[in-house]
C-alpha positions in Angstrom: 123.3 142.5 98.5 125.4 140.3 96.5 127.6 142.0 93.5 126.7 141.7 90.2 129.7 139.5 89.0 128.3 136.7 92.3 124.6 137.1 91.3 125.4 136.3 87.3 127.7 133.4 88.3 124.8 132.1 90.9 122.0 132.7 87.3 124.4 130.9 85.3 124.2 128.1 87.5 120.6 127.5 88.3 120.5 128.0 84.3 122.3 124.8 84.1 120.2 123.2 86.4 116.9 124.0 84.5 118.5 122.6 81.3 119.1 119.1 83.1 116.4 119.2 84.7 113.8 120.0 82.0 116.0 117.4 79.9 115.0 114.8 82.2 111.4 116.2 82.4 111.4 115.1 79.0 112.6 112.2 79.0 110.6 110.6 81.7 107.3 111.9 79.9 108.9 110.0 76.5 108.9 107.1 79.0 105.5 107.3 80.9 103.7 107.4 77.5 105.5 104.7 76.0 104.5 102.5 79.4 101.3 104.1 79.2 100.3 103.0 75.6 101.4 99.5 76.8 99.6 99.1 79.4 96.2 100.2 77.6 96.9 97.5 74.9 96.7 94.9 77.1 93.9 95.7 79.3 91.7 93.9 77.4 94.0 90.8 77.9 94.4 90.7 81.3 90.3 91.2 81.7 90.1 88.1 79.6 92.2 86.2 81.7 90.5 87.0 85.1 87.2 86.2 83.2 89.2 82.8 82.3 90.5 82.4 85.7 87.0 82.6 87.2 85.2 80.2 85.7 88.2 78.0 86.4 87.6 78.7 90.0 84.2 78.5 90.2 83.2 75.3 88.9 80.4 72.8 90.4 83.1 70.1 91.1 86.9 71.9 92.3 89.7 71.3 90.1 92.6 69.9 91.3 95.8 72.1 91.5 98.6 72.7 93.5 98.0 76.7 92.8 94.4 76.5 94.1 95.2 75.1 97.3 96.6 76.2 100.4 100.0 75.6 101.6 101.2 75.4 105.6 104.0 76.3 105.6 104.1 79.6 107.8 106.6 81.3 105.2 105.4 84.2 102.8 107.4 85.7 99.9 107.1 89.3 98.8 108.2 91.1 95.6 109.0 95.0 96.5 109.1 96.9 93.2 110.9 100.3 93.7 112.4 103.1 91.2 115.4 102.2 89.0 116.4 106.0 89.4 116.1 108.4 92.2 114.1 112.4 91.5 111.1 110.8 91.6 110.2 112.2 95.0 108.6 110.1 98.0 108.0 107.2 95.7 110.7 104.6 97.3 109.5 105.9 101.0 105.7 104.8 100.5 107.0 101.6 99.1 109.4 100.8 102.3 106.1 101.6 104.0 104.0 99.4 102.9 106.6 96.8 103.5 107.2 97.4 106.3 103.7 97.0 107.2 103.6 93.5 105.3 106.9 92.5 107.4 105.0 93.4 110.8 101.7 91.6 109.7 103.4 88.2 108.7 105.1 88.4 112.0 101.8 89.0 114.1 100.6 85.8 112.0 103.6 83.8 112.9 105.4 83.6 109.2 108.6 84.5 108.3 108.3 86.8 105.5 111.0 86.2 102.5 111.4 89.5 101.2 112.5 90.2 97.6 113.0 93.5 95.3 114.5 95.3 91.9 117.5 96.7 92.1 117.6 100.0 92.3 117.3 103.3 95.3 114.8 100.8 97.3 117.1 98.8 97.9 119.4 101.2 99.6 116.2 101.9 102.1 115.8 98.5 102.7 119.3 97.7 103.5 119.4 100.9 106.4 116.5 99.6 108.0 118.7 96.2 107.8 115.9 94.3 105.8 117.1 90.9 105.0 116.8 90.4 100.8 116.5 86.8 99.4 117.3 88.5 95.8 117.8 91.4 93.9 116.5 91.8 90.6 117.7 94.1 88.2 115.9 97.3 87.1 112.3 97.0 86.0 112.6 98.4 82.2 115.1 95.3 81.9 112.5 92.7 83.9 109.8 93.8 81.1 112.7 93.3 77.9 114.3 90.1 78.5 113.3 86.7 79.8 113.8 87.5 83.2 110.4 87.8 83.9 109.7 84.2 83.0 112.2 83.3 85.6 110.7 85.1 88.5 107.0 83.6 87.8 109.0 79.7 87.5 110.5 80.7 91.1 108.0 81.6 92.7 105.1 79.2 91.3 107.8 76.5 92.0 108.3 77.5 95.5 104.8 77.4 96.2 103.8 74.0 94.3 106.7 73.2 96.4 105.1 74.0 99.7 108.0 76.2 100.6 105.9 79.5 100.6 102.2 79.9 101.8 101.9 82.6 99.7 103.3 85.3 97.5 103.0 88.9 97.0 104.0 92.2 94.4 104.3 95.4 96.7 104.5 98.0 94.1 102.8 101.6 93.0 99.4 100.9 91.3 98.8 103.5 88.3 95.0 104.7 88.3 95.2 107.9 86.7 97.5 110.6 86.3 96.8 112.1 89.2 96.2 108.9 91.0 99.2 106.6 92.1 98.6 104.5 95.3 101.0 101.6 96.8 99.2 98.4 97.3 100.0 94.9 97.6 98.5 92.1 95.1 98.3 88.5 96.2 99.8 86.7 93.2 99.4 83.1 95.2 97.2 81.5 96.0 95.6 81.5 92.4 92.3 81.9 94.5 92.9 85.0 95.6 94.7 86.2 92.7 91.7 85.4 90.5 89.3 86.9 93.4 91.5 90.1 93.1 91.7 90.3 89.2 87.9 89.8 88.7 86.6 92.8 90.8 89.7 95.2 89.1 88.6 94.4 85.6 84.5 93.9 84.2 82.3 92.8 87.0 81.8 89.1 86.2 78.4 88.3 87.7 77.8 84.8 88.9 74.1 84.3 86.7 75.5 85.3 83.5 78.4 82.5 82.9 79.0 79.6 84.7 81.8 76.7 83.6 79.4 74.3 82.4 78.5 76.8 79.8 81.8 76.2 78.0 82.8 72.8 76.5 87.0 72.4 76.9 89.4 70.4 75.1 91.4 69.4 76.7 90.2 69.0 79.9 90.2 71.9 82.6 92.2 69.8 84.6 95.0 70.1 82.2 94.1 73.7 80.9 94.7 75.2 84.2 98.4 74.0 84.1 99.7 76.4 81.8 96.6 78.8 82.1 97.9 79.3 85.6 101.4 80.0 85.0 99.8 82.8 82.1 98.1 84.2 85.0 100.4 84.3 87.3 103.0 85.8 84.8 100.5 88.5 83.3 99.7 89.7 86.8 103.6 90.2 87.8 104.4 92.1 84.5 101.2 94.1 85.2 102.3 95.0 88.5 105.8 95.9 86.8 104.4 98.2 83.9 101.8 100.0 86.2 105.4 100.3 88.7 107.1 101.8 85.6 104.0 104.4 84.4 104.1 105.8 88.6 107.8 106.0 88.4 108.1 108.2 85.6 105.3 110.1 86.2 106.7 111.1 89.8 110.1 112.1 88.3 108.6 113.9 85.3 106.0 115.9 87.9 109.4 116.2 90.3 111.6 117.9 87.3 108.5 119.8 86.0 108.2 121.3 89.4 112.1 121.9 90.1 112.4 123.1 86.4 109.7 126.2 87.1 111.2 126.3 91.0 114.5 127.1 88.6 112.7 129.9 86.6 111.4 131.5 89.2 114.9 132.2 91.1 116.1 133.2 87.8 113.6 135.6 87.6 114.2 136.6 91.2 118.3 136.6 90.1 117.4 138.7 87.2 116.0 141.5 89.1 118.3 141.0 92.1 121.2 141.8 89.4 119.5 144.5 87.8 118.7 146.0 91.2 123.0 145.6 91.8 123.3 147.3 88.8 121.5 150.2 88.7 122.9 150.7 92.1 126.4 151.1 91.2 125.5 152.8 88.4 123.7 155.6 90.3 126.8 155.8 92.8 129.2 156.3 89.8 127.2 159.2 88.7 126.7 160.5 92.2 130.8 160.3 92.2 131.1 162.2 88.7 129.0 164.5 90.2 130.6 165.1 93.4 133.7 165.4 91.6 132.4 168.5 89.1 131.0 170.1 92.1 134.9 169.8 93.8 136.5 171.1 90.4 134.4 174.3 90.6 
């Protein structure tokens, strides 16, 4: 068994541990609420603009738009959304995953995938497994606060209108509870399949209760679906990003939760070792005063 001085210095430690990481605990459940509350005030939104997008879709006679159509050019592009910060457990592994699995599939099909990502621990994955990156973006809480994000839905709705991509893709962590966080990919382009996508996540939108000739548009839906489609297209990517963020810090606050009682519980275990050590040398101190009076007499 240790001595006492070891097992207090070993107590003090761990101590110093829990404080860091019950800190961080607390900051990442700051963080997931914050995310959280965001994301639930825009729900209504982004169910408003699939209900949009279908009837633009849907119509008697097709509109005419380079989003709606496909291209042939047997190149796909794919945004990977990891953590900005590691302690957040198997998060970044089930992302490289599903990558991975997107990568194989595009080859089987004959297209070169163009992979993309946000800075952060992904990225070191990516680069050991030698995974070419077209770009790096920076961390997501920075995508989500500055104009960035308007950038990467002009780049890739250019590259597409463009005929340089046949289609594009968000690999991230999809938030469905707080006990349910799954990786899946969403199809941003084609608008088609974006649309298709977007209508069966939000309120069922059944084909006998609205139908486009039901609405009368000015302008025309020709020239609504312009900038409607970039809105879509945009919305959907910062969805992806939020719902990204709310997994993130709800895997590093359940990871520092868990290593913060893991922490209380050696302490505990410390604790007793130490008083165990203790009472120990105590006892053989009195057995030596004892021996000693016995010698004297």
């Amino acid at each position: 068994m240790a001595g006492t001085r070891q097992i207090q210095q070993r107590c003090k430690a761990v101590n110093n541990i829990r404080r860091v990481t019950r800190t961080m605990e607390m900051i990442s459940t700051a963080k997931y609420k914050a995310y959280h509350n965001k994301r639930n005030a825009v729900v209504e939104y982004h169910d408003a603009l699939a209900q949009i997008g279908y009837l633009l879709v849907t119509p008697q006679k097709p509109l005419d738009h380079p989003l709606l159509k496909k291209n042939t050019s047997n190149r796909t592009a794919l945004l990977a959304v990891g953590s900005t910060r590691g302690l957040c457990g198997t998060y970044n592994d089930y992302i490289y995953q599903l990558v991975k699995a997107n990568i194989q599939t595009a080859s089987r099909l004959g297209k070169k995938p163009d992979i993309y990502a946000t800075d952060g621990r992904l990225t070191g994955i990516l680069n050991y497994h030698h995974i070419k990156l077209q770009k790096i973006y920076r961390n997501t809480d920075e995508i989500l606060a500055t104009g960035q994000l308007d950038e990467i839905t002009n780049d890739f709705i250019e590259q597409y209108m463009a005929g340089f991509i046949d289609n594009f893709g968000v690999v991230y962590m999809r938030y469905y509870s707080p006990s349910s966080q799954r990786p899946e990919t969403l199809t941003i382009l084609p608008l088609t399949e974006l649309i298709g996508n977007l209508t069966t996540r939000s309120t069922v939108i059944w084909p006998w209760e609205l139908s486009f000739e039901d609405f009368y548009l000015s302008p025309p839906a020709s020239e609504i679906i312009k900038s409607l489609a970039w809105i879509i297209v945009r919305s959907s990517i910062e969805a992806c990003l939020t719902d990204a963020a709310i997994s993130e810090h709800l895997a590093r606050m359940i990871t520092m939760k868990n290593a913060t009682e893991n922490a209380e519980d050696m302490i505990k275990e410390l604790t007793n070792d130490y008083n165990r050590a203790r009472q120990s040398q105590i006892t053989g101190e009195l057995l030596d005063i004892i021996s000693g009076t016995g010698a004297l007499q």
